[in-house]
C-alpha positions as CSV (number, residue, x, y, z in Angstrom):
1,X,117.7,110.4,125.8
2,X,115.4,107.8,125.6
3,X,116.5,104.5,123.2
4,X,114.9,104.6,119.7
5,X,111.9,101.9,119.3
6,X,111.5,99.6,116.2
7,X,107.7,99.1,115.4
8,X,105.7,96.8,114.1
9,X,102.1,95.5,113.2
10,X,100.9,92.8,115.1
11,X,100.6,89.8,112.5
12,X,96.7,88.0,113.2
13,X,97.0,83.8,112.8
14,X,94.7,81.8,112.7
15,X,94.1,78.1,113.0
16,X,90.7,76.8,110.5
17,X,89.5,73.3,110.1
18,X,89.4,72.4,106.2
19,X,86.2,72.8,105.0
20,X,84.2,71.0,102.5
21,X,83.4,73.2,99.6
22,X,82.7,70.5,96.6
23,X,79.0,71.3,97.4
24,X,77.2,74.7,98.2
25,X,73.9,75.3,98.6
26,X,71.4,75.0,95.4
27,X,70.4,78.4,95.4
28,X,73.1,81.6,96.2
29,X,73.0,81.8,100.0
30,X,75.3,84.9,101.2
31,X,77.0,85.5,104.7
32,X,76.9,88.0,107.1
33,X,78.6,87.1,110.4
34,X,79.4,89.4,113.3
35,X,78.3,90.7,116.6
36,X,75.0,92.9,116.2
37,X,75.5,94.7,119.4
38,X,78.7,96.2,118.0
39,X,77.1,99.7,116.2
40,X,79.3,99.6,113.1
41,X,77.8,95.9,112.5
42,X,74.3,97.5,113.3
43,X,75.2,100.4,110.9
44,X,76.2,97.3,108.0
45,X,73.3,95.4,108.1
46,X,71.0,97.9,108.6
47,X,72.2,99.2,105.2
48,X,72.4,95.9,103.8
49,X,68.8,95.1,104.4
50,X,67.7,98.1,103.7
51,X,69.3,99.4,100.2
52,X,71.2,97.0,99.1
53,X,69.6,93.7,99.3
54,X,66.5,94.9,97.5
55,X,68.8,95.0,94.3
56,X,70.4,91.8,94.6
57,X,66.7,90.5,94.7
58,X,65.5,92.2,91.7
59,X,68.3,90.7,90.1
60,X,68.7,87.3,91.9
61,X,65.2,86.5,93.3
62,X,66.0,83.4,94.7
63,X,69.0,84.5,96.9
64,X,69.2,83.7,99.7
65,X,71.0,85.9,103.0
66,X,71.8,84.8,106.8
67,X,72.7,87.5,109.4
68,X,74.7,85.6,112.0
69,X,75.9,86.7,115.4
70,X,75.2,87.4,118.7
71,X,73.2,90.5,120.0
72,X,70.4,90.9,117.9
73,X,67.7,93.0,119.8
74,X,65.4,93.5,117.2
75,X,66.3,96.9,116.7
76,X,67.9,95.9,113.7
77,X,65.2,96.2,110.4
78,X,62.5,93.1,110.4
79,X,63.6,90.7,107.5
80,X,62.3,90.8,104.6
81,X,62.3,88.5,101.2
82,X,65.0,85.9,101.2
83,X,66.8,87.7,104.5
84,X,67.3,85.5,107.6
85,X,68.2,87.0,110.9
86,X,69.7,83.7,112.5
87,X,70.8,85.0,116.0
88,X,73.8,83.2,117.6
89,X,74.5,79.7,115.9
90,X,76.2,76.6,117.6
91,X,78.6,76.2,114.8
92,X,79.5,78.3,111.8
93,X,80.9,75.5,109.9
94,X,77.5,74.7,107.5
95,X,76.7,77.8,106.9
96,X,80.1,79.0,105.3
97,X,79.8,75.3,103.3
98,X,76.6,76.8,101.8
99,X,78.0,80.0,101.4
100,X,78.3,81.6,97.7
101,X,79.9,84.6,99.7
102,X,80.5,86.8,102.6
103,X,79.2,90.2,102.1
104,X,80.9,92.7,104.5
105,X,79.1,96.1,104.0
106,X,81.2,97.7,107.0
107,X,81.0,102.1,106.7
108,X,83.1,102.6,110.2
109,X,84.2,101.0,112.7
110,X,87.7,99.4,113.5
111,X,89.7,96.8,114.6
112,X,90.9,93.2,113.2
113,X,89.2,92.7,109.9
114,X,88.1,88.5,111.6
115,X,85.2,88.5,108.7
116,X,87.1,88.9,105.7
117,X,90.0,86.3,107.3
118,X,87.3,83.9,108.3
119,X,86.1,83.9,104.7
120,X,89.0,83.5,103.2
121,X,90.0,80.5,105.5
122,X,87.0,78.4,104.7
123,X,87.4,79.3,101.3
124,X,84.5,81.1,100.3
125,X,84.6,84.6,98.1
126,X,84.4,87.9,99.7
127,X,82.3,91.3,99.0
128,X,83.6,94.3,100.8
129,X,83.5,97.9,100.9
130,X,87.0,99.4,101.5
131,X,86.6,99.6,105.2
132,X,85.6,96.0,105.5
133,X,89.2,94.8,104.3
134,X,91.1,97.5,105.4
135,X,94.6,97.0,106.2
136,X,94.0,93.0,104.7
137,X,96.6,93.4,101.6
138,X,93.5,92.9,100.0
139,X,93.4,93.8,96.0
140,X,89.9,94.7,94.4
141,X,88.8,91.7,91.8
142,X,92.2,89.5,92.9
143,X,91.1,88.6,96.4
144,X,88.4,90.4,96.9
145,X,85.5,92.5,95.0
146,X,85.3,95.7,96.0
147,X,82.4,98.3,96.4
148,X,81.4,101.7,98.4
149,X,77.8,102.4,97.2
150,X,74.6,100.4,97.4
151,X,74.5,100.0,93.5
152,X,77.9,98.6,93.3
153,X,77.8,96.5,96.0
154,X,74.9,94.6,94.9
155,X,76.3,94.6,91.4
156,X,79.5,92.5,92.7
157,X,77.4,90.4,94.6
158,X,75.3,89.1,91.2
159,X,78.2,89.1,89.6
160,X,79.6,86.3,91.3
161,X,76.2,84.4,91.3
162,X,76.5,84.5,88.0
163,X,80.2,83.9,87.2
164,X,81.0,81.3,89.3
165,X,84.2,80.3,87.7
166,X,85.5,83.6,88.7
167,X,83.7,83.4,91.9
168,X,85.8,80.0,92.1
169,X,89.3,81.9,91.0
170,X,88.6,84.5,93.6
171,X,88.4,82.3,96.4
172,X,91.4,80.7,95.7
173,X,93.4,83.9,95.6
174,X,91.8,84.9,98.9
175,X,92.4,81.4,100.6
176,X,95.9,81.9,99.0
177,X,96.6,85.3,101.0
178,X,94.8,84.2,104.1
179,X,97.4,80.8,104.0
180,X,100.8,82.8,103.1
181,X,100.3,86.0,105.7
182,X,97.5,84.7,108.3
183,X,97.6,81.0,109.4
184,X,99.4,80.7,112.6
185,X,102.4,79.1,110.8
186,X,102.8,82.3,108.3
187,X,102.3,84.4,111.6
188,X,104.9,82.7,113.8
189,X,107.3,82.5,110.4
190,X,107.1,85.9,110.4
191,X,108.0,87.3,114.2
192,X,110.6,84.7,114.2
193,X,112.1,86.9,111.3
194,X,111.5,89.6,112.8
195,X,113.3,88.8,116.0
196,X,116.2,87.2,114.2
197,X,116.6,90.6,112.3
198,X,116.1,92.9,115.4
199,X,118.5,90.4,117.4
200,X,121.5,90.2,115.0
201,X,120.9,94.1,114.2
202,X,121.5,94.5,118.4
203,X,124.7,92.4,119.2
204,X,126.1,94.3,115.6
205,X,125.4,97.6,116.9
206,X,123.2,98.4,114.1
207,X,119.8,98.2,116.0
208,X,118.7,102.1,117.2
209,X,117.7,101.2,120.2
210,X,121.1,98.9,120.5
211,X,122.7,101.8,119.5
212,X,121.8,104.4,122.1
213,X,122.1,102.4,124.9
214,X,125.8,101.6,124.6
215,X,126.1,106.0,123.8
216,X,124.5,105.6,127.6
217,X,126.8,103.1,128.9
218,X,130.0,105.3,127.8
């Protein structure tokens, strides 16, 4: 027989920079930052530009959105009012400064959620669909606002440009999570807890996979 396995998710640090946020931009400026050549991101902005950044302009004229990352071909729909479609930057650093919020309007895809964690890091509020903070610990209107349709979305996104005390408090709760579960300190905190566990469950006997090999020892 073969020995029992303990498993476990891999925990995701990371190390971030402080970042100044006493000042943001004058007008609401809104993130979108990932690799365009990946189709899921193609699928997100595409529906971004499309359907749901129209409402946040009937209601916000003035806002402003960047679209950040490499691999735009131009397949991706031409900008339009307030939209930028900045390409690959040299540093992301001024743009998340100026940053009201990160919109993530992921549909599919997979993978390690790096645009809500990135957010959170530098501090800045987060609009996601479900998908977009999947697997995060993530709680709707805590750390994060969530939506799945068009409407919704663009709803959450006003409604931070227009409560920004609550913008504020969600930030903080996000840069909160991010600091206790996915800085490199939390991270390396946690698998030295997990190997103390799994190695004081092995020399007691307790561990399954500590277990069956001494059954194939006898």
């Amino acid at each position: 027989m073969r020995p029992a396995w303990r498993w476990y998710p891999t925990p995701i640090g990371q190390f971030v920079p402080a970042l100044d946020r006493s000042v943001v931009a004058p007008v609401p400026v809104f993130l979108f930052v990932g690799t365009l050549w990946y189709l899921p991101n193609q699928d997100a902005v595409e529906w971004l530009v499309t359907e749901i950044w129209p409402l946040v302009r009937l209601q916000v004229p003035d806002a402003e959105l960047r679209v950040i990352g490499r691999g735009y071909s131009g397949l991706l729909p031409a900008a339009a009012s307030g939209i930028t479609m900045m390409g690959e930057v040299a540093d992301l650093r001024p743009h998340y400064s100026d940053a009201w919020a990160a919109v993530i309007p992921l549909r599919c895809g997979s993978g390690t959620r790096i645009k809500a964690l990135e957010a959170w890091a530098n501090h800045v509020p987060v609009v996601s669909t479900t998908k977009g903070v999947e697997g995060l610990g993530a709680v709707d209107r805590d750390t994060v606002l969530i939506a799945d349709s068009a409407q919704e979305f663009a709803d959450r996104v006003v409604e931070l440009v227009k409560y920004r005390a609550f913008a504020e408090d969600v930030a903080t709760r996000g840069h909160a999570l991010w600091r206790r579960q996915y800085t490199t300190e939390a991270v390396s905190e946690q698998l030295r807890q997990l190997l103390e566990t799994d190695l004081t469950a092995h020399a007691a006997g307790t561990h399954p996979a500590g277990t069956n090999v001494r059954r194939r020892r006898r």
